[in-house]
OpenMM code with the backbone's topology and positions (N, CA, C; nanometers):
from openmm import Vec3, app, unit

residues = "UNK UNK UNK UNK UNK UNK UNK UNK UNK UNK UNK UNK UNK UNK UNK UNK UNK UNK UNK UNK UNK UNK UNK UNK UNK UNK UNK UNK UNK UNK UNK UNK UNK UNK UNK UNK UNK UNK UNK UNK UNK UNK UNK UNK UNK UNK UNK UNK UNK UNK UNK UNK UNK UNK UNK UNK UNK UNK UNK UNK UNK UNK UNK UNK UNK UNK UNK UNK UNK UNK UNK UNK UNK UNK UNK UNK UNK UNK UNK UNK UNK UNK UNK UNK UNK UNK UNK UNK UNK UNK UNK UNK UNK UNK UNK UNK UNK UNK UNK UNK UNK UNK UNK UNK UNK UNK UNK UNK UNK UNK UNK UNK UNK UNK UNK UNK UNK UNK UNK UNK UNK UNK UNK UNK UNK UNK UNK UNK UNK UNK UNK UNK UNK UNK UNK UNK UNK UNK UNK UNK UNK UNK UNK UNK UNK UNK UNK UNK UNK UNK UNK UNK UNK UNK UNK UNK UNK UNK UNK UNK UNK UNK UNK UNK UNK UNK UNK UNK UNK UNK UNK UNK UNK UNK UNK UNK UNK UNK UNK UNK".split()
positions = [
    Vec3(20.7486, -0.4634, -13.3022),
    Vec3(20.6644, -0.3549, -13.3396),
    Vec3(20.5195, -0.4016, -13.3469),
    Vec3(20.4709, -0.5091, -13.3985),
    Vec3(20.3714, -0.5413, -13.3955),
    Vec3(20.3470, -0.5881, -13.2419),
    Vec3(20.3782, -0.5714, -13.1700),
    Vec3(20.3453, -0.6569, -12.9995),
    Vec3(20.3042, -0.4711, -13.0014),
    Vec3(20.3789, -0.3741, -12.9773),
    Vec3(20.3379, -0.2391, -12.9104),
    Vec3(20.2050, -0.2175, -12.9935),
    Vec3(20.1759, -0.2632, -13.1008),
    Vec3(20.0795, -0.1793, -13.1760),
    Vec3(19.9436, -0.2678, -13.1432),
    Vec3(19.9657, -0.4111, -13.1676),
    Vec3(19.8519, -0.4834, -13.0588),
    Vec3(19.8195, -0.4263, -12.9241),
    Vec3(19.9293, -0.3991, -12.8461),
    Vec3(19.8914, -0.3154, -12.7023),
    Vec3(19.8035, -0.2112, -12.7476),
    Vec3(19.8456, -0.1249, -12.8159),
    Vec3(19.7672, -0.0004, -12.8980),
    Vec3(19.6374, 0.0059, -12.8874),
    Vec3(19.6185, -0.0857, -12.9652),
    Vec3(19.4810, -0.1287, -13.0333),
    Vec3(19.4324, -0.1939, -12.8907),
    Vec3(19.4467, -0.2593, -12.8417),
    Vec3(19.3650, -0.3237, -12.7233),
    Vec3(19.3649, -0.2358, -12.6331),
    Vec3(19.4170, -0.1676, -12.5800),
    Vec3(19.4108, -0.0461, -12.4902),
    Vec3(19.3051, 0.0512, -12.5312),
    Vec3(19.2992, 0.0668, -12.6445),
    Vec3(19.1977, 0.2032, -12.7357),
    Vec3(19.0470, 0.0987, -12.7300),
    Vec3(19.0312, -0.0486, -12.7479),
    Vec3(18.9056, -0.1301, -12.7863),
    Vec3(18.8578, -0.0661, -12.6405),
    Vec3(18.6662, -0.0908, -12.6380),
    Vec3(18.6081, -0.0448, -12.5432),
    Vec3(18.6222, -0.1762, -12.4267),
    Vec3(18.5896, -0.2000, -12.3438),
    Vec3(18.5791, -0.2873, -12.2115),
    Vec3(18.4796, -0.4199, -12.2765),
    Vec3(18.5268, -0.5262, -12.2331),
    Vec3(18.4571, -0.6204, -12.3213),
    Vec3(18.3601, -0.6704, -12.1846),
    Vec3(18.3634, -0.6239, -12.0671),
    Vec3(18.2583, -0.6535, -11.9514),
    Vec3(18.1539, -0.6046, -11.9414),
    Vec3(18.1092, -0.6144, -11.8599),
    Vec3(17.9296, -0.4818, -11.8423),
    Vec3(18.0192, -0.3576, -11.7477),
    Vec3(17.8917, -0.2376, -11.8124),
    Vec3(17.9207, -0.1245, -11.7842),
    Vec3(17.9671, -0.1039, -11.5747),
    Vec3(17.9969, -0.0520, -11.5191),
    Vec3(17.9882, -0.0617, -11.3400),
    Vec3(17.8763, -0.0223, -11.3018),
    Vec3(17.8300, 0.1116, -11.3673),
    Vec3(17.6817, 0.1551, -11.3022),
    Vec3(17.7302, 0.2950, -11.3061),
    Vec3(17.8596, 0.3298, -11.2756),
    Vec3(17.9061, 0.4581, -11.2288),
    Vec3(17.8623, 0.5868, -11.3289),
    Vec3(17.8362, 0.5671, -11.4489),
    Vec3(17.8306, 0.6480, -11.5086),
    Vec3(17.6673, 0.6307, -11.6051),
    Vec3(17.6129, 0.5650, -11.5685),
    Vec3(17.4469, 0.4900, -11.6183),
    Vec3(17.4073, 0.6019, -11.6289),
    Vec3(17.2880, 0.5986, -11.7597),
    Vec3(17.1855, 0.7139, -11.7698),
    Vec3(17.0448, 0.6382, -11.7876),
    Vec3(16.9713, 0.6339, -11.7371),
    Vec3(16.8561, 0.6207, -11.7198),
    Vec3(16.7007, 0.6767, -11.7655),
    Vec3(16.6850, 0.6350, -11.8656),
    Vec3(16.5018, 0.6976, -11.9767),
    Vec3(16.4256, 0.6510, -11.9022),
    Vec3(16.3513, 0.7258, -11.8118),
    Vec3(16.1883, 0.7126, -11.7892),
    Vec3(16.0626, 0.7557, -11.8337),
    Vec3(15.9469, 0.6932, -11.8938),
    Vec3(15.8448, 0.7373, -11.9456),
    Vec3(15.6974, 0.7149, -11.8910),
    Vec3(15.6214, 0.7531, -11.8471),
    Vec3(15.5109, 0.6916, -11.8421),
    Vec3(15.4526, 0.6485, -11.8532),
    Vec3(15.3255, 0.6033, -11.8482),
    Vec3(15.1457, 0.5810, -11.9769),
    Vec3(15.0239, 0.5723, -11.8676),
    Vec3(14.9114, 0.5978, -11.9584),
    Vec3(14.8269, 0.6115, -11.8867),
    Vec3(14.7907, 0.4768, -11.8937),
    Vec3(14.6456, 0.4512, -11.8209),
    Vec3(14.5997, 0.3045, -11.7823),
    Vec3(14.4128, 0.3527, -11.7499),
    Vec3(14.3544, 0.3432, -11.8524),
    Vec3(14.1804, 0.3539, -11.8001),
    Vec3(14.1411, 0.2412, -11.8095),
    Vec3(13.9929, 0.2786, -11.7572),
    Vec3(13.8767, 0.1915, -11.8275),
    Vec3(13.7769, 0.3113, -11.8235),
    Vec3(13.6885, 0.3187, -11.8936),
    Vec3(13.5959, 0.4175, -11.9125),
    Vec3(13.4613, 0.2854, -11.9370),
    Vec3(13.3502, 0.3670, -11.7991),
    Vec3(13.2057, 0.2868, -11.8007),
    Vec3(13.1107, 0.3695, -11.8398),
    Vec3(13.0418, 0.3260, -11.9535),
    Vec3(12.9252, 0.4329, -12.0181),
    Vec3(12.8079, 0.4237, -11.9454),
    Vec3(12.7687, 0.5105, -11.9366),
    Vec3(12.5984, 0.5019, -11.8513),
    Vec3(12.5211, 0.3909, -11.9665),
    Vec3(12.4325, 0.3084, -11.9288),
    Vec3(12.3143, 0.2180, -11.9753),
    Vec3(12.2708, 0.0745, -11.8763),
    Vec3(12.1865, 0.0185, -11.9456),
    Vec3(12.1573, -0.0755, -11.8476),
    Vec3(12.1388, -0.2217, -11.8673),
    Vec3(12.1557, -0.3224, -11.8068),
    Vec3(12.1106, -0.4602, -11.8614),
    Vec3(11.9720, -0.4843, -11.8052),
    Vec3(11.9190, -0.5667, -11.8972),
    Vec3(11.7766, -0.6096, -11.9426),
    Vec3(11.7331, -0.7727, -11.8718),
    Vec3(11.6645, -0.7715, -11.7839),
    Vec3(11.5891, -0.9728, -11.8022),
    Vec3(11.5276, -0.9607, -11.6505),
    Vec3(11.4872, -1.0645, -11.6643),
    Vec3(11.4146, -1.1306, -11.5812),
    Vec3(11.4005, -1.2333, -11.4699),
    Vec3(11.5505, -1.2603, -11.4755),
    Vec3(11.6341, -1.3742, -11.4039),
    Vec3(11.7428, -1.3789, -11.3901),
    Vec3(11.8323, -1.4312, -11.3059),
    Vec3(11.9642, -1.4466, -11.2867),
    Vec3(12.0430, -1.4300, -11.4565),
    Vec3(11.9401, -1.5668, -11.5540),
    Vec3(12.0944, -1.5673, -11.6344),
    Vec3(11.9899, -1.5283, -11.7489),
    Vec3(11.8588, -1.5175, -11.7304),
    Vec3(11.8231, -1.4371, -11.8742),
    Vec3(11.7653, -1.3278, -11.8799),
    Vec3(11.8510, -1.2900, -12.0288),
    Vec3(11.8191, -1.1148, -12.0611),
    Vec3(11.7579, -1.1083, -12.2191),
    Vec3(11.7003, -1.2523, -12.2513),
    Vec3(11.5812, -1.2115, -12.3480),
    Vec3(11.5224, -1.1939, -12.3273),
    Vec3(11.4415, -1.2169, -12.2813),
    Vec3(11.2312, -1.2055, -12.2115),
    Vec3(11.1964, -1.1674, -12.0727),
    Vec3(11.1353, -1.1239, -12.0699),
    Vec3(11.0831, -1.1014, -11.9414),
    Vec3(10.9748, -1.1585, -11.8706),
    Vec3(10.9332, -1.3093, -11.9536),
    Vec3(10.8409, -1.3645, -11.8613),
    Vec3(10.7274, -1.3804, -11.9351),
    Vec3(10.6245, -1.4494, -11.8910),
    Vec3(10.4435, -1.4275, -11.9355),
    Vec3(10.3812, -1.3990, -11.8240),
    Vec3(10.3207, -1.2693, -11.8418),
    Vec3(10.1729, -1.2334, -11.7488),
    Vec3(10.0685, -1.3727, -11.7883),
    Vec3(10.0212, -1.4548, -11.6775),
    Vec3(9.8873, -1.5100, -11.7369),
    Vec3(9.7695, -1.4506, -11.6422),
    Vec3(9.6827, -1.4154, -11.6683),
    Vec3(9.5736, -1.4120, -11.6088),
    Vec3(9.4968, -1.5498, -11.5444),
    Vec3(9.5319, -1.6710, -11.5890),
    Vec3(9.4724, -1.7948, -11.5219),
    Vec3(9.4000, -1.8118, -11.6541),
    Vec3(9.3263, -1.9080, -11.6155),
    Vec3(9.2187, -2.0353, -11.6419),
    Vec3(9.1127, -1.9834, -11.6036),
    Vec3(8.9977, -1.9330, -11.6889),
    Vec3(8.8306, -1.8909, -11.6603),
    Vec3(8.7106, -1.9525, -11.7500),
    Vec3(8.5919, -1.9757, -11.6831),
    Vec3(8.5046, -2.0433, -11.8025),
    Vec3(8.3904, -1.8478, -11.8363),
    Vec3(8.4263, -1.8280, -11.7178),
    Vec3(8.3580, -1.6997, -11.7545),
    Vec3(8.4429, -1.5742, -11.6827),
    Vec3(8.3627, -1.4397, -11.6944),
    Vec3(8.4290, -1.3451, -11.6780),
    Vec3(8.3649, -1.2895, -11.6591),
    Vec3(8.3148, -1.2981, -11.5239),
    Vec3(8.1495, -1.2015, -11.4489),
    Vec3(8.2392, -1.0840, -11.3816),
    Vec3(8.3859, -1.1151, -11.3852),
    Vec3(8.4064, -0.9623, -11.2766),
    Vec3(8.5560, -0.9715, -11.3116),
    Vec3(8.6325, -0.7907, -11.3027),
    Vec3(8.7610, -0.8095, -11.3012),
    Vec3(8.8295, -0.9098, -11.2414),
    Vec3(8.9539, -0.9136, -11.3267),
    Vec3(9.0579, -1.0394, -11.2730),
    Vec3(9.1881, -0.9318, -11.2519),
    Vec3(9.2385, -0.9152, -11.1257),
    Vec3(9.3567, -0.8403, -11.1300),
    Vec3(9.5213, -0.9420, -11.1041),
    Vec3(9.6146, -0.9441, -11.1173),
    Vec3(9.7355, -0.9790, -11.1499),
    Vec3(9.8340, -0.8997, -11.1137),
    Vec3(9.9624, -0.9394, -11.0495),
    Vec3(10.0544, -0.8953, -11.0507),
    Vec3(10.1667, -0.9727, -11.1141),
    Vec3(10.2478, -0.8863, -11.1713),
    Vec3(10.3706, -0.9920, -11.2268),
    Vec3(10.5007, -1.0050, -11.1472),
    Vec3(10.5561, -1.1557, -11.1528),
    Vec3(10.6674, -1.1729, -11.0791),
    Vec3(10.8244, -1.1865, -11.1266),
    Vec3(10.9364, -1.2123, -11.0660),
    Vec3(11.0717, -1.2016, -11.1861),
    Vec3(11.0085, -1.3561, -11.2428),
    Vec3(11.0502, -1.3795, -11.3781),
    Vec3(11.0166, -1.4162, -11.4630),
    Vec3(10.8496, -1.4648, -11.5208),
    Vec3(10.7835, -1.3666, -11.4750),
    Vec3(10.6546, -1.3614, -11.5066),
    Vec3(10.6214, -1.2658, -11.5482),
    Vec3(10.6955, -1.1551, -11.6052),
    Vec3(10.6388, -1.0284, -11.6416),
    Vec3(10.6656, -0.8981, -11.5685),
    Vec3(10.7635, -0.9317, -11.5144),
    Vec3(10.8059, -0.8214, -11.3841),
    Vec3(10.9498, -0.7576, -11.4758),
    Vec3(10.9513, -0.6268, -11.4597),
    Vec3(11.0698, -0.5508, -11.5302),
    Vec3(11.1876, -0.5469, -11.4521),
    Vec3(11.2945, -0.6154, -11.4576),
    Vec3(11.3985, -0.5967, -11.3876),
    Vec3(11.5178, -0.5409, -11.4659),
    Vec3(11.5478, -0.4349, -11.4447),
    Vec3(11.6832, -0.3444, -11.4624),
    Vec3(11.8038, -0.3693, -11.3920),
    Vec3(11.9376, -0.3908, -11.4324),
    Vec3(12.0476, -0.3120, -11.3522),
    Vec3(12.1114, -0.2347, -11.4331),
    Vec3(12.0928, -0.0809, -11.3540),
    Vec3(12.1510, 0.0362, -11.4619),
    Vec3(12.2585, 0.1172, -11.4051),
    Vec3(12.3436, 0.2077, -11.4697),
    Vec3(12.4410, 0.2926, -11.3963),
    Vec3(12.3780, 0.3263, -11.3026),
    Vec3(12.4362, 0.3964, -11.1654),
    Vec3(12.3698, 0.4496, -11.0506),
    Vec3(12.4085, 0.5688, -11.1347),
    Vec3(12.2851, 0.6671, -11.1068),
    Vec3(12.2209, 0.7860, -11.1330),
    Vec3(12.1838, 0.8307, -11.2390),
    Vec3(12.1717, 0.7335, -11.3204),
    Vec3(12.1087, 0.7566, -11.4973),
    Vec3(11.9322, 0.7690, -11.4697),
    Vec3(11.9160, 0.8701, -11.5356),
    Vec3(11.8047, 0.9015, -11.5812),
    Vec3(11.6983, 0.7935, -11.6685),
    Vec3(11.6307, 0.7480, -11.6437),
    Vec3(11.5711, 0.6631, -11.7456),
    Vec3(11.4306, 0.6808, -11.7466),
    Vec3(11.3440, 0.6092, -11.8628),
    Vec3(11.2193, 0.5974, -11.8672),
    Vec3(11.1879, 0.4939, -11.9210),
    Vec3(11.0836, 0.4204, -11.8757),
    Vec3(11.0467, 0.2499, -11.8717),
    Vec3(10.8939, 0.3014, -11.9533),
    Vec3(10.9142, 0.2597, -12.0687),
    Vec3(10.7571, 0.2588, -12.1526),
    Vec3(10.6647, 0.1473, -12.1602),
    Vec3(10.5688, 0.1119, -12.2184),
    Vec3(10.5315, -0.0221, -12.2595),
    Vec3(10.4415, 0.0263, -12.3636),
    Vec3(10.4319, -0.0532, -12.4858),
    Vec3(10.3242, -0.0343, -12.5965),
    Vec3(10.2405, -0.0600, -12.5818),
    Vec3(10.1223, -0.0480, -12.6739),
    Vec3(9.9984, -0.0615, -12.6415),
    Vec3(9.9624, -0.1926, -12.6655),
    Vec3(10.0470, -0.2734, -12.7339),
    Vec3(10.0595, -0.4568, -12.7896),
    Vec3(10.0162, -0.4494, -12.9059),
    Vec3(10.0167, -0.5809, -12.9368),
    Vec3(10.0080, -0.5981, -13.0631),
    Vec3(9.8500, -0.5843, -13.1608),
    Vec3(9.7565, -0.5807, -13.0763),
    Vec3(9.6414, -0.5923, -13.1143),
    Vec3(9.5487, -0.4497, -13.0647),
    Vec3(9.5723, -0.3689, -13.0315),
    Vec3(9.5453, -0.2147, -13.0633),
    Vec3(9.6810, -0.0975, -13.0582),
    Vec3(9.6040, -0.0045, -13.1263),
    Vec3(9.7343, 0.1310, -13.1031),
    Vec3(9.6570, 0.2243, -13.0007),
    Vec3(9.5665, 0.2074, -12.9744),
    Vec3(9.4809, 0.3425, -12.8295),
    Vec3(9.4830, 0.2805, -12.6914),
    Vec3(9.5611, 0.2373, -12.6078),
    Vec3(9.5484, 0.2260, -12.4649),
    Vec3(9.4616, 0.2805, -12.3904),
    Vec3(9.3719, 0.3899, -12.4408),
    Vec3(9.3247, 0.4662, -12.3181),
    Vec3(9.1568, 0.4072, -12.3110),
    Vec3(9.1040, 0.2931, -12.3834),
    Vec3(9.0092, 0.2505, -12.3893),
    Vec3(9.0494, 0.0974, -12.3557),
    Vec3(9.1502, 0.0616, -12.3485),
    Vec3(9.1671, -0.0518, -12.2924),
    Vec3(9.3119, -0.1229, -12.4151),
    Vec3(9.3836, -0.2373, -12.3480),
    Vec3(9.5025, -0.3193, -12.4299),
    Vec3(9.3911, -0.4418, -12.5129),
    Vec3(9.4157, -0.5141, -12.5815),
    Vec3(9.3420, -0.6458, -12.6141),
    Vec3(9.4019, -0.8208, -12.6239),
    Vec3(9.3489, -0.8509, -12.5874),
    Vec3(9.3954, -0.9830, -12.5704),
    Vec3(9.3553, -1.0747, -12.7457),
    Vec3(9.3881, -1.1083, -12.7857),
    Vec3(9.2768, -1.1585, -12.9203),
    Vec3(9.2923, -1.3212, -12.9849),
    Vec3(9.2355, -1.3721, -12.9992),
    Vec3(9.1891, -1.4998, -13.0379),
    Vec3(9.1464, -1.5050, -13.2044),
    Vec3(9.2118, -1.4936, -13.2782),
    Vec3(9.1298, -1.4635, -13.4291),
    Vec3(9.0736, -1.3163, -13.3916),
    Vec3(8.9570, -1.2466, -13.4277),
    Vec3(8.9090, -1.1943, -13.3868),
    Vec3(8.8098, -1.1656, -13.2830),
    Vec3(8.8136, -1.2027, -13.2053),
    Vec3(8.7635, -1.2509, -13.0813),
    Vec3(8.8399, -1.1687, -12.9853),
    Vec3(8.8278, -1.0711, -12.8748),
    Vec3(8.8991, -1.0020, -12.8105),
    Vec3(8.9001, -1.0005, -12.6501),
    Vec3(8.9522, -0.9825, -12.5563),
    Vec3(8.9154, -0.9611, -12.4190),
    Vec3(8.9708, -0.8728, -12.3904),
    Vec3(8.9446, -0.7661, -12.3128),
    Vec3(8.9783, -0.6273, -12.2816),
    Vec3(9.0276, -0.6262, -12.1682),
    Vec3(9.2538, -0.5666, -12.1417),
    Vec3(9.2656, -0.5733, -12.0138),
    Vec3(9.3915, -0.4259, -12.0147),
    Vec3(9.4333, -0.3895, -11.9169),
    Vec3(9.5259, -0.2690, -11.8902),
    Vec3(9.6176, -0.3129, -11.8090),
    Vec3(9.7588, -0.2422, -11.8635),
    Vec3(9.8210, -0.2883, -11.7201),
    Vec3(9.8790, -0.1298, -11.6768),
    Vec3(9.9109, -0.1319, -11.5851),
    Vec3(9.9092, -0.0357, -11.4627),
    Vec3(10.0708, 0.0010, -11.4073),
    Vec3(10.0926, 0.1230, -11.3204),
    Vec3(10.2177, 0.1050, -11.2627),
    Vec3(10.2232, 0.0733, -11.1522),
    Vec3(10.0715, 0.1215, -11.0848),
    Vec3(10.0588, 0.1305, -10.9514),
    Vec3(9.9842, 0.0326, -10.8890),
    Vec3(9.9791, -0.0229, -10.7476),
    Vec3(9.9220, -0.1285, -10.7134),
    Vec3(9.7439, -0.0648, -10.6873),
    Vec3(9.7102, 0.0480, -10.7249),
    Vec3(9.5997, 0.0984, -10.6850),
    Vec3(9.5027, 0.0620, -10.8142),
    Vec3(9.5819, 0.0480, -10.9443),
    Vec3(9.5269, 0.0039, -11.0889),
    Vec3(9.5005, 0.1637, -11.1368),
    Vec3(9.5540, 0.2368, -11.1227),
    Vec3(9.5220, 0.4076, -11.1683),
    Vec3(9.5764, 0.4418, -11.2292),
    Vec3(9.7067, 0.4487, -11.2578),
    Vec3(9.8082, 0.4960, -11.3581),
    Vec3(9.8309, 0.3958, -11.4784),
    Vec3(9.7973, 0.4393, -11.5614),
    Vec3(9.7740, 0.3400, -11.7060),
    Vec3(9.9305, 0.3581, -11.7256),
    Vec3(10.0182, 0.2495, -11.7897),
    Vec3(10.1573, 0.2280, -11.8044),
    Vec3(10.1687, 0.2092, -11.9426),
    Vec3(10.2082, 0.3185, -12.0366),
    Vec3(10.1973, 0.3522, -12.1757),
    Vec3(10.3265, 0.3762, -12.1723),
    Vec3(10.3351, 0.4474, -12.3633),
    Vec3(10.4675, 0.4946, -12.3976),
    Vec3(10.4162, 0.6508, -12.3851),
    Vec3(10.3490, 0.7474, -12.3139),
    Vec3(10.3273, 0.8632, -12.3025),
    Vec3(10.1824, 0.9300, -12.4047),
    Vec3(10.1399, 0.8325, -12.4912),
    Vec3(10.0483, 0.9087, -12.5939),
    Vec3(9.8936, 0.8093, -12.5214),
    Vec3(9.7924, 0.8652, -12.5229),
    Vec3(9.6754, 0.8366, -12.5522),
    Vec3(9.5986, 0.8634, -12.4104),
    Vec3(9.6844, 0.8520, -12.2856),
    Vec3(9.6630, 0.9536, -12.1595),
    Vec3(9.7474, 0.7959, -12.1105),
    Vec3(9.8387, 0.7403, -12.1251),
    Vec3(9.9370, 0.6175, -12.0633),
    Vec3(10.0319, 0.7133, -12.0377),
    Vec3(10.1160, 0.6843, -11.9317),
    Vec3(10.2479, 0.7444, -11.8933),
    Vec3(10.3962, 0.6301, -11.9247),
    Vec3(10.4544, 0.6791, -11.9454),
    Vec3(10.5928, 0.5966, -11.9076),
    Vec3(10.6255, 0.5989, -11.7867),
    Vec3(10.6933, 0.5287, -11.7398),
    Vec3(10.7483, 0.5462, -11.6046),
    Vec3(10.9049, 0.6433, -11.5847),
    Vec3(10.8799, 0.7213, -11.5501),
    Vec3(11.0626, 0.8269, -11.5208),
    Vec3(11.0958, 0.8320, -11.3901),
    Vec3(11.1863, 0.7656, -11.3819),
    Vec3(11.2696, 0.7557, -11.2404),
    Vec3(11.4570, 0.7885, -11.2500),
    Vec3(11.5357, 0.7901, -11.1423),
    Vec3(11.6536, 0.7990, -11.1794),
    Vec3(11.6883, 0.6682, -11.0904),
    Vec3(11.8355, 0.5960, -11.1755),
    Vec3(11.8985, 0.4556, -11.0925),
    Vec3(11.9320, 0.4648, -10.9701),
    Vec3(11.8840, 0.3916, -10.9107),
    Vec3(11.9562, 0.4579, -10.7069),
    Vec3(12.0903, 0.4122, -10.7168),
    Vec3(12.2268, 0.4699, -10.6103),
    Vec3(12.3385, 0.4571, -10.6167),
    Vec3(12.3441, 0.2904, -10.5760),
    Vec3(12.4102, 0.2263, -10.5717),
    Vec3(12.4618, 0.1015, -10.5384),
    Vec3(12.4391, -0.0132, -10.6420),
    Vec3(12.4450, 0.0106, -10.7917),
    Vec3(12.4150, -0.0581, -10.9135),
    Vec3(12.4073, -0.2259, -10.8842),
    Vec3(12.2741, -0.2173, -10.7830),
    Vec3(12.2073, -0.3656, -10.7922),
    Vec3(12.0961, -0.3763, -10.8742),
    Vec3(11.9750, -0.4652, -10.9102),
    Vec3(11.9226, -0.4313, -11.0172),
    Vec3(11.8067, -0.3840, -10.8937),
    Vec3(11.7011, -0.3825, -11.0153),
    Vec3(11.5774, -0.3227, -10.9412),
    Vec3(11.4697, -0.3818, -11.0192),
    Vec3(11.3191, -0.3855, -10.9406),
    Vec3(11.2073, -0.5016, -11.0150),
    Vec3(11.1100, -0.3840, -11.0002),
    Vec3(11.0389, -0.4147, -11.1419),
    Vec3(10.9638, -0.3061, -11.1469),
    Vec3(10.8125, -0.3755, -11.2068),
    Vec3(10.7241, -0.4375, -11.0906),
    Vec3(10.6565, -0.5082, -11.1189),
    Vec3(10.4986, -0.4375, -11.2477),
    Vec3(10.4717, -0.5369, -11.2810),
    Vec3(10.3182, -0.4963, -11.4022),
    Vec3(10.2211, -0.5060, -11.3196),
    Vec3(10.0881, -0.4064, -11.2924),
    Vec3(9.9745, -0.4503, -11.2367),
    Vec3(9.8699, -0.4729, -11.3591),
    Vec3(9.8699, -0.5880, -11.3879),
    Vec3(9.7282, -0.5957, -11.5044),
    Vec3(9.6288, -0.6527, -11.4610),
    Vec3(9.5096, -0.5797, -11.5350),
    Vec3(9.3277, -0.5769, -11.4855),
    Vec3(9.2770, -0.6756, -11.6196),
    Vec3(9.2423, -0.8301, -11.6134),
    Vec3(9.1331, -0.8189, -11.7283),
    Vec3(9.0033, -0.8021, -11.6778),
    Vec3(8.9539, -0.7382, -11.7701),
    Vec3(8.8164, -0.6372, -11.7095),
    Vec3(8.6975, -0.7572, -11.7484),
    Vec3(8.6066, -0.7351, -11.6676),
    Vec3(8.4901, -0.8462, -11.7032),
    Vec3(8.4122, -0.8126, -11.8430),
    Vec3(8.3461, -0.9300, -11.8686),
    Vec3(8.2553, -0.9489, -12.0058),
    Vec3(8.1223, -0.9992, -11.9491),
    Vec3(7.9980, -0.9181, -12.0151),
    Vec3(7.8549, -0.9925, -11.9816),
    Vec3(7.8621, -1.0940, -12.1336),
    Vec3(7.9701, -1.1029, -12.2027),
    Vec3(7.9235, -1.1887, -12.3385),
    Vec3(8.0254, -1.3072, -12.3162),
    Vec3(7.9607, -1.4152, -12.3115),
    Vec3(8.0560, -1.5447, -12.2886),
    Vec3(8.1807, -1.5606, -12.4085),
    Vec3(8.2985, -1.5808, -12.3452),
    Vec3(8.4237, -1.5499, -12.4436),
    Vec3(8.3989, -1.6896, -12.4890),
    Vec3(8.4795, -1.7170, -12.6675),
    Vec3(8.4565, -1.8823, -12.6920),
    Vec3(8.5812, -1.9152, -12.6140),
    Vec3(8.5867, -2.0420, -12.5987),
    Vec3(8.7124, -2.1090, -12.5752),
    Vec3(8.8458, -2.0870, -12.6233),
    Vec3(8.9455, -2.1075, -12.5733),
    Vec3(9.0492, -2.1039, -12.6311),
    Vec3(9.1713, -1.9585, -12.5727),
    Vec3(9.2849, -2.0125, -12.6415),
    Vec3(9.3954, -1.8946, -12.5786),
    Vec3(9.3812, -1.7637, -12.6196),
    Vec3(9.3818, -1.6429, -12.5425),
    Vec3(9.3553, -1.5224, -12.5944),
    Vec3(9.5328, -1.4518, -12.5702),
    Vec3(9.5841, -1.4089, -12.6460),
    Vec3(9.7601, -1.3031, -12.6525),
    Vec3(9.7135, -1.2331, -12.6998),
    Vec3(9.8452, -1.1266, -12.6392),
    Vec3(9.8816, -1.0200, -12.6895),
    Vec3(10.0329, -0.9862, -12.6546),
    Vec3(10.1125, -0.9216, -12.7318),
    Vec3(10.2684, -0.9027, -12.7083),
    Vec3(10.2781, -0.7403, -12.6796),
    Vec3(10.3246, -0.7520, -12.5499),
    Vec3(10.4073, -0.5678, -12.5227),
    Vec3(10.5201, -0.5840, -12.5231),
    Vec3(10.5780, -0.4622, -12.5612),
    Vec3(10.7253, -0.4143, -12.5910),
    Vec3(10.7446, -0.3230, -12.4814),
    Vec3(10.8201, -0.3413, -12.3955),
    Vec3(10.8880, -0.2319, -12.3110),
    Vec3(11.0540, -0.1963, -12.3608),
    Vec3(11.0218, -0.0712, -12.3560),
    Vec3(11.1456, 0.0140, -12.3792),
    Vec3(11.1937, 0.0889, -12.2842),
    Vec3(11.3373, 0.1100, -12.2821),
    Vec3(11.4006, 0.1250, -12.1561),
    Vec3(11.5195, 0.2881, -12.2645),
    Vec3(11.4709, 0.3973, -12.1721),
    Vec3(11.5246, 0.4963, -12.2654),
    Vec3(11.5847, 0.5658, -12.1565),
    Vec3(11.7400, 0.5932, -12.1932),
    Vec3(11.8098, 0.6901, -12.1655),
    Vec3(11.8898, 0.7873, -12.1725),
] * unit.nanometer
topology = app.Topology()
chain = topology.addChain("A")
for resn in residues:
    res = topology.addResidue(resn, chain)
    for name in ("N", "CA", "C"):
        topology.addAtom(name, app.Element.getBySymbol(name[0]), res)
């Protein structure tokens, strides 16, 4: 009696192998997969830097009988962007550190001691390159498609002096802002 009732029981236990397949049910689910790129732009002046943008110098003078004009190069003062293709932007510059009115000229200053110069957008020296107030413009352009960067050079004028400057280094610091 106990041999039939072991049969019993082992006959009723489930299959101690893997299933055949014949009767498989199968859960499928999805998911999604992004990346999401925000419009803005990176900042510098060189391959690997995106602190500074360089020094404009005007040179070495003992006097200053006549304008000195300048252009700036990548890491000399030249604005280089790479931004989304087709963002809207506007490229400002302040008036520096040593006046708030651009429209009479930027200043260079030594103690108090000053030299008077502008910088420009255009290679003609006509368009004063401000943050929009004092008759300076910002610059407004949109990113061209193919998000390589782009150089957006400074034209600066130091304007002549009939009064002999003293010796020594004359600065001033601009801030360009990049708004979009």
């Amino acid at each position: 009696m106990r041999g039939i009732f072991l049969f019993a029981l082992l006959a009723l236990a489930p299959p101690l192998a893997a299933d055949t397949g014949t009767n498989e049910l199968t859960v499928q689910q999805s998911f999604q997969i992004q990346a999401v790129i925000s419009s803005g732009c990176l900042l510098g002046s060189g391959a690997s830097d995106v602190t500074s943008f360089g020094s404009l110098s005007f040179g070495q003078f003992a006097t200053l009988p006549a304008d000195v004009n300048q252009v700036t190069t990548p890491g000399g003062g030249s604005i280089i962007l790479q931004c989304t293709p087709g963002l809207a932007l506007t490229i400002a510059l302040s008036a520096g550190a040593n006046t708030s009115n651009v429209s009479s000229g930027r200043l260079l200053a030594k103690g108090a001691e000053t030299l008077r110069y502008q910088l420009y957008k255009d290679a003609g020296y006509s368009a004063v390159w401000g943050d929009g107030s004092n008759g300076a413009t910002a610059m407004s352009l949109t990113f061209p498609v193919g998000g390589t960067s782009q150089t957006f050079p400074v034209y600066a004028r130091l304007f002549s002096t009939a009064v002999m400057p003293s010796a020594g280094i004359y600065t001033d610091t601009v801030t360009v802002t990049i708004t979009y």
